[in-house]
C-alpha positions as YAML, in Angstrom:
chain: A
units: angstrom
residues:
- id: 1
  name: UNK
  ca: [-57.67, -20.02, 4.07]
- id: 2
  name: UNK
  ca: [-59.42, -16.85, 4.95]
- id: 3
  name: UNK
  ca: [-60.90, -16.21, 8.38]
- id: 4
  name: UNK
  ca: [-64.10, -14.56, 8.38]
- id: 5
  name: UNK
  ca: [-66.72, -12.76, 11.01]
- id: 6
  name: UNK
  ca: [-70.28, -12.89, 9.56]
- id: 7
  name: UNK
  ca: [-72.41, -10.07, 11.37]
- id: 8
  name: UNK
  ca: [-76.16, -10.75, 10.92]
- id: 9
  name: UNK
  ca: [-79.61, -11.00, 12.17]
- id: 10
  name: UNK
  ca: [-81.94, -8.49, 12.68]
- id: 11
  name: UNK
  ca: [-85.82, -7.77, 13.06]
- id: 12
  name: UNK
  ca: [-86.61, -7.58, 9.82]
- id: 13
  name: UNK
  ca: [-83.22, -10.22, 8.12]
- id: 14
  name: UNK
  ca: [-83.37, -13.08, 9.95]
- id: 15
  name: UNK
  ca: [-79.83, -14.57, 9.91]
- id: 16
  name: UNK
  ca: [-80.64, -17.82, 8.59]
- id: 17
  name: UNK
  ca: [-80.60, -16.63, 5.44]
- id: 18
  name: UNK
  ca: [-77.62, -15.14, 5.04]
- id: 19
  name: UNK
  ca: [-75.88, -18.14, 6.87]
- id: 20
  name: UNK
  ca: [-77.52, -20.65, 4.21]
- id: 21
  name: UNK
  ca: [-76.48, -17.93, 1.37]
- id: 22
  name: UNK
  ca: [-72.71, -18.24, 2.54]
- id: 23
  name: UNK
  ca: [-73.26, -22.35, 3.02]
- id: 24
  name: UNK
  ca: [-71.74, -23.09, -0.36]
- id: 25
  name: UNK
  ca: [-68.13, -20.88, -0.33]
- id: 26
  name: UNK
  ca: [-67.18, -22.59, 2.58]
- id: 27
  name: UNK
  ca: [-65.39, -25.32, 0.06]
- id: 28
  name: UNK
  ca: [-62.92, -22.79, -1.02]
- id: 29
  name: UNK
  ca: [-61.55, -22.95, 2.17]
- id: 30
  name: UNK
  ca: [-63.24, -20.21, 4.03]
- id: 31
  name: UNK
  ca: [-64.15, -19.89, 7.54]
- id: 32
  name: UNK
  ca: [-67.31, -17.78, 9.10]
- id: 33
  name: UNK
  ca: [-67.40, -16.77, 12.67]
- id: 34
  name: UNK
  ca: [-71.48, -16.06, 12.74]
- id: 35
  name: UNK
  ca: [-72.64, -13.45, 15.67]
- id: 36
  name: UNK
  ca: [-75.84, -12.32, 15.79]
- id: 37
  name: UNK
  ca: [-75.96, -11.07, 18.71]
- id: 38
  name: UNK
  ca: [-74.93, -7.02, 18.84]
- id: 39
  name: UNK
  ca: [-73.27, -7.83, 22.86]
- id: 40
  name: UNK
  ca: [-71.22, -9.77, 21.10]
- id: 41
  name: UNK
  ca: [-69.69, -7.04, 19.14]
- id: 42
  name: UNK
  ca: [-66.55, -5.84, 19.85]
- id: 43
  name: UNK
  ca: [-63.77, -3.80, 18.66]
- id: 44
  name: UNK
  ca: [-61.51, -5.79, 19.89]
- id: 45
  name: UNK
  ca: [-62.77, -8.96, 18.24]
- id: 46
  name: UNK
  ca: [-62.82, -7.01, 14.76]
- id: 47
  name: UNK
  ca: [-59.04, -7.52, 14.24]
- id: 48
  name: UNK
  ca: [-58.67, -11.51, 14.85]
- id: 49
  name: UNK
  ca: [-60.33, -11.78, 10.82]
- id: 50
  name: UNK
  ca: [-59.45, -10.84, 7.30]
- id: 51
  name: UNK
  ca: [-63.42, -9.68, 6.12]
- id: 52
  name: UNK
  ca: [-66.09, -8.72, 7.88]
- id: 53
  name: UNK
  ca: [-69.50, -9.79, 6.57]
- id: 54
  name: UNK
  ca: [-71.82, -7.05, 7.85]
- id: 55
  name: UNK
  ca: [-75.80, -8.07, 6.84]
- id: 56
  name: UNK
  ca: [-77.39, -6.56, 9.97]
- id: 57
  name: UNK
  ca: [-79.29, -3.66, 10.12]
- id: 58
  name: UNK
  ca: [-80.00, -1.30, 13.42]
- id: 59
  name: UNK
  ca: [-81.69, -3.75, 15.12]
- id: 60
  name: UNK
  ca: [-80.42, -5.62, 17.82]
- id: 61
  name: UNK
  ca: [-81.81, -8.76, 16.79]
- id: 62
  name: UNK
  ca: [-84.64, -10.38, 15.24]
- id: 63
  name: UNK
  ca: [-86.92, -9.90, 18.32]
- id: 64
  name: UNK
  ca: [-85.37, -6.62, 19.36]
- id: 65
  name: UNK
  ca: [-85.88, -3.49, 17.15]
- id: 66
  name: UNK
  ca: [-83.64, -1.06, 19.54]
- id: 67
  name: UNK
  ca: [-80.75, 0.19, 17.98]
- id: 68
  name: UNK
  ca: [-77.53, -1.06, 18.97]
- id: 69
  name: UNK
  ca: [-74.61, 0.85, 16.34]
- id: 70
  name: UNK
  ca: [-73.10, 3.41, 19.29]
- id: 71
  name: UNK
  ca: [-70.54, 6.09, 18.15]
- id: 72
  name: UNK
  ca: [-67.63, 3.71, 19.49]
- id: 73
  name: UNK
  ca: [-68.68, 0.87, 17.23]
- id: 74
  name: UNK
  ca: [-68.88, 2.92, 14.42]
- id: 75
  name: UNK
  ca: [-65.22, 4.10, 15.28]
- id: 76
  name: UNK
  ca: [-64.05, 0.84, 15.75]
- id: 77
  name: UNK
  ca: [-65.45, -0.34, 12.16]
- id: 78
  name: UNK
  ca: [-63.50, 2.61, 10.86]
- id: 79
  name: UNK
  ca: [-60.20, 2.12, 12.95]
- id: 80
  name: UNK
  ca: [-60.77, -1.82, 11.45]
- id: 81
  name: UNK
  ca: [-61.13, -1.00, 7.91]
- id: 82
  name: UNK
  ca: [-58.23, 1.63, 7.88]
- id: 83
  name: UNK
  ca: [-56.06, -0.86, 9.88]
- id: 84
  name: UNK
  ca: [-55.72, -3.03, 6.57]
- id: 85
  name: UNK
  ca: [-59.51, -5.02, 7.53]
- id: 86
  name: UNK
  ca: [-61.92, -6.21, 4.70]
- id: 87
  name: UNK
  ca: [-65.71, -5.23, 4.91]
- id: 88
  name: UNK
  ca: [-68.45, -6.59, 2.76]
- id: 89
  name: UNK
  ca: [-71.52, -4.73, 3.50]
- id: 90
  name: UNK
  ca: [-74.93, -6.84, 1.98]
- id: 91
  name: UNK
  ca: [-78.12, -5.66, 1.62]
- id: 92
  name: UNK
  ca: [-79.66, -5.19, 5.49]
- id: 93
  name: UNK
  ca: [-76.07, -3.79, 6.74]
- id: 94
  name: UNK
  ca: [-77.17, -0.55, 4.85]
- id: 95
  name: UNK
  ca: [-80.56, -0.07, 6.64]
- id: 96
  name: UNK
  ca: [-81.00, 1.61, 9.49]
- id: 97
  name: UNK
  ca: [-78.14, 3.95, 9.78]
- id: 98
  name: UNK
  ca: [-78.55, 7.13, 8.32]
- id: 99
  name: UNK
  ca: [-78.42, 8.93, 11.48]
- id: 100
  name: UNK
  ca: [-74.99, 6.97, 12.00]
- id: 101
  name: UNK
  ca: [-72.55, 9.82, 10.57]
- id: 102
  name: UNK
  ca: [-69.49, 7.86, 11.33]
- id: 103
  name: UNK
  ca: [-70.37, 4.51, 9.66]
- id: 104
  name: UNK
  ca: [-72.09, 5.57, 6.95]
- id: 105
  name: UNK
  ca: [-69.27, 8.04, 5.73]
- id: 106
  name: UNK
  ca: [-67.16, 5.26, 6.01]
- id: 107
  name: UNK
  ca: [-69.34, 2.70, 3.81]
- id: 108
  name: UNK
  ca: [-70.19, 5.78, 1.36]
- id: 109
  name: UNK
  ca: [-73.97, 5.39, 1.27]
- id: 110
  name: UNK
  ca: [-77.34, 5.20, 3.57]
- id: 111
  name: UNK
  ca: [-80.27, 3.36, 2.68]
- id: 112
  name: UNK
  ca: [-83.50, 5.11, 1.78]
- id: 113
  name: UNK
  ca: [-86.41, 2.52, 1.14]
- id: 114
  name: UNK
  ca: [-87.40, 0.14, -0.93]
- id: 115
  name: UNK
  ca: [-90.78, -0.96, -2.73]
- id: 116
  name: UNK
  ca: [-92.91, -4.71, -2.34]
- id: 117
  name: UNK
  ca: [-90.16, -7.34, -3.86]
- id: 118
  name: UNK
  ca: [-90.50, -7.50, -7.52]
- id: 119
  name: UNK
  ca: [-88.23, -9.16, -10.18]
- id: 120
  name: UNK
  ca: [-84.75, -7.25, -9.81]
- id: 121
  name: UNK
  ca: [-81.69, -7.54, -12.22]
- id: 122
  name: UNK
  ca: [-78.15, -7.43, -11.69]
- id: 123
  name: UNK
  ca: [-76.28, -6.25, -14.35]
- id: 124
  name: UNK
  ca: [-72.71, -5.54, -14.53]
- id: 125
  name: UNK
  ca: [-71.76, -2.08, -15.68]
- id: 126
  name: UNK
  ca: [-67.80, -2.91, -16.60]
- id: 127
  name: UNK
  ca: [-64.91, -4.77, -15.84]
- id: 128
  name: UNK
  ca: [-64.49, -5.34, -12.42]
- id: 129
  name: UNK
  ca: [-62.62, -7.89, -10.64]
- id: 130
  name: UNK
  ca: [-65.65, -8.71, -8.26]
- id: 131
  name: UNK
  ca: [-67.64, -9.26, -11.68]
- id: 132
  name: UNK
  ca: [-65.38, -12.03, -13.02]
- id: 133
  name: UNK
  ca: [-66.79, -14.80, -14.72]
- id: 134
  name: UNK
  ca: [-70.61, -13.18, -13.43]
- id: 135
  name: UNK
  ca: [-73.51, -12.97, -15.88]
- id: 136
  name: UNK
  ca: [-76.21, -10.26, -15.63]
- id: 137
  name: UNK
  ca: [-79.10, -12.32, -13.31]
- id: 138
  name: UNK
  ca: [-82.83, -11.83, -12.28]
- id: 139
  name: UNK
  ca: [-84.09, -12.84, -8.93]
- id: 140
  name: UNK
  ca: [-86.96, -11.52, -6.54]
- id: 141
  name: UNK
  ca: [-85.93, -9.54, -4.14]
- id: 142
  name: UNK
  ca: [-86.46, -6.01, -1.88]
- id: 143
  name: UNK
  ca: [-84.92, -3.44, -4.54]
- id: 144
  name: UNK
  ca: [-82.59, -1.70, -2.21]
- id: 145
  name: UNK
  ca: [-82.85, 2.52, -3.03]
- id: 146
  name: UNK
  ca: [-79.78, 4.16, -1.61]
- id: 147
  name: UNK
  ca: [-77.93, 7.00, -1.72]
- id: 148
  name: UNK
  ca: [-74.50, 7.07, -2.46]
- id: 149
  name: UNK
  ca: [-71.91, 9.79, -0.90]
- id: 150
  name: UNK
  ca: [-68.93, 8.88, -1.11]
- id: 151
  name: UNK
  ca: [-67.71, 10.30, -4.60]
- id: 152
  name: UNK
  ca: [-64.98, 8.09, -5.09]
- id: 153
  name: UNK
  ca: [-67.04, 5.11, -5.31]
- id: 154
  name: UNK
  ca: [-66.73, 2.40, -7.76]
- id: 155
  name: UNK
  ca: [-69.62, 1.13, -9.25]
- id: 156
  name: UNK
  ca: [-69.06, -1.90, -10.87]
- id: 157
  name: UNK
  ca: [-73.13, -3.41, -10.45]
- id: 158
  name: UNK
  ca: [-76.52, -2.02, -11.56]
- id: 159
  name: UNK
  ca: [-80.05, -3.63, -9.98]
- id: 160
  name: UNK
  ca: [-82.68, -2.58, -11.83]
- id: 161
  name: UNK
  ca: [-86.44, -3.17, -11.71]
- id: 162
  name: UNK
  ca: [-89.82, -1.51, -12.93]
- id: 163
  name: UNK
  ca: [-89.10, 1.08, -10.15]
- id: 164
  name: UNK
  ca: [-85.87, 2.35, -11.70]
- id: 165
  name: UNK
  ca: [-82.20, 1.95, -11.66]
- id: 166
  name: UNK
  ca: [-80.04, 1.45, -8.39]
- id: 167
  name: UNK
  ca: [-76.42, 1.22, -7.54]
- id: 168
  name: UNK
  ca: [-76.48, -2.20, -7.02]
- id: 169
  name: UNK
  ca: [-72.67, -2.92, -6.39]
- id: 170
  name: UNK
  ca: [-69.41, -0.96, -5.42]
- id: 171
  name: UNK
  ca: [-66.14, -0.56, -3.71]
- id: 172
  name: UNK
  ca: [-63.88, 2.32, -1.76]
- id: 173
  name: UNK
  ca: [-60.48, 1.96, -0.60]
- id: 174
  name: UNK
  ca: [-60.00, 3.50, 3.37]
- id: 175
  name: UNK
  ca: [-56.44, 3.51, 4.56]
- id: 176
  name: UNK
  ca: [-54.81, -0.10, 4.08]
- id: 177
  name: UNK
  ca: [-58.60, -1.80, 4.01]
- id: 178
  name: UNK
  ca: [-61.10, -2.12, 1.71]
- id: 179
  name: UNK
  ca: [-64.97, -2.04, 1.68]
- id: 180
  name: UNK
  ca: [-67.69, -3.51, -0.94]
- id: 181
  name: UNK
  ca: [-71.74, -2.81, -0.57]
- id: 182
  name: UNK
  ca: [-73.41, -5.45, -2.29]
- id: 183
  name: UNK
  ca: [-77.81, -4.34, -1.78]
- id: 184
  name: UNK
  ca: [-79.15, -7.28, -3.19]
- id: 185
  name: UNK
  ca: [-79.76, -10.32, -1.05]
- id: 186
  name: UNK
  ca: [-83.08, -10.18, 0.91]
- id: 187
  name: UNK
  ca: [-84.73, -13.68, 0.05]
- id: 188
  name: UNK
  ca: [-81.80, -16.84, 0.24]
- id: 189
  name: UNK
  ca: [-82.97, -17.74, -3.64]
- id: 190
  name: UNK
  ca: [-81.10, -13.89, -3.86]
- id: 191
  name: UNK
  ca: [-77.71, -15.49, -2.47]
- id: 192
  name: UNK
  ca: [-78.20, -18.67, -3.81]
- id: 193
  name: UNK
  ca: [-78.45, -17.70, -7.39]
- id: 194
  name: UNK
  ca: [-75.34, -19.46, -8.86]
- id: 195
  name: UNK
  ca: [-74.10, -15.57, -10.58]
- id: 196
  name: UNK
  ca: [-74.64, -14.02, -7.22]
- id: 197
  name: UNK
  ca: [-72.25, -16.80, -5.46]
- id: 198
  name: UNK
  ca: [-69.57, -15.65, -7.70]
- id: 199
  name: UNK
  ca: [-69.80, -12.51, -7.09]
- id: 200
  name: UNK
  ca: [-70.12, -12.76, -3.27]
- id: 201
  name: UNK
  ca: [-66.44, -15.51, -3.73]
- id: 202
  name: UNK
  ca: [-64.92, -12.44, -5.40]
- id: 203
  name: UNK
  ca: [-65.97, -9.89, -3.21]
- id: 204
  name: UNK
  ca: [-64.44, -11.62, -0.48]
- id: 205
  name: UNK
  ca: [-61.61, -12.35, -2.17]
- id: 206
  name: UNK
  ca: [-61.57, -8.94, -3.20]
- id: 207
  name: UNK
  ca: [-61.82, -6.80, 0.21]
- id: 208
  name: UNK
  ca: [-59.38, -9.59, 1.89]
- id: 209
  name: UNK
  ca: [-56.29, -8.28, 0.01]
- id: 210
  name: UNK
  ca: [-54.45, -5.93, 1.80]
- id: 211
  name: UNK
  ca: [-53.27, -2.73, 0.36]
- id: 212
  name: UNK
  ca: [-49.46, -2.13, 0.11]
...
């Protein structure tokens, strides 16, 4: 049993599709925490779970558009994540923060923009544990451009659409914790998409183990 704190919701994300995208790994025995709401953030709640879902860009919430990510925060996902703490970052919890120093250094990328949804492909670019038993897959979706800094990156996923190739997938090892970016995953057909579940069940898996 794995206990897990999905962070999402924002202006332009609404939650409800990430919660219905996580619906079916709940029978292999997992439990989500959901908070939308940024008050509810806290460094102190980070450490009561073994992943972190983070799909939630800079907004508040859907009706808010302030940004809410303050310098402590940021810390706090750091002091998490090197404390032994999984993080699975999807698609929206890459927007927004490129002024965000702290957390983006500690995910390894920022997101730049993306064009009108068009028919995006995953496709796996080598072994990889989080690739098990996943088959390249085509779904519409927002085809996520970022860049990645971190140089010691991992990445084990390609998206790729008639506006070029993306890193689509990768992990990074900080401390005793781990961290995976998944970008795809605006539209719930996205997360539904019966490749996609196995790679989000082995991305949790994945960033729950804790480093010796």
């Amino acid at each position: 049993m794995m206990n897990i704190w999905l962070i999402c919701d924002d202006y332009y994300h609404p939650g409800e599709v990430v919660r219905q995208g996580l619906e079916p790994l709940k029978e292999y025995g997992y439990t989500f925490t959901v908070t939308e709401d940024s008050a509810e953030i806290s460094p102190e709640k980070m450490g009561e779970y073994d992943v972190i879902i983070f799909s939630k860009s800079n907004n508040v919430n859907s009706q808010n558009r302030d940004k809410w990510m303050t310098a402590q925060l940021q810390q706090a996902f750091v002091d998490y994540v090197e404390q032994g703490g999984g993080l699975l970052v999807t698609h929206s919890g890459t927007a927004s923060y490129r002024d965000e120093k702290i957390f983006t250094e500690l995910i390894g990328c920022f997101f730049t923009h993306h064009p009108e949804q068009c028919p995006v492909t995953m496709i796996a670019l080598k072994v990889h544990p989080i690739m098990a038993g996943a088959a390249s897959f085509t779904e519409k979706d927002e085809h996520y451009f970022i860049n990645v800094i971190a140089e010691d990156a991992d990445i084990f996923m390609t998206t790729f659409s008639e506006h070029g190739a993306q890193a689509g997938g990768y992990t990074l090892r900080r401390g005793n914790g781990r961290i995976c970016v998944l970008t795809p995953g605006h539209n719930v057909e996205v997360w539904l998409n019966e490749e996609y579940q196995k790679i989000l069940k082995n991305a949790i898996q994945w960033c729950g183990k804790k480093e010796n």
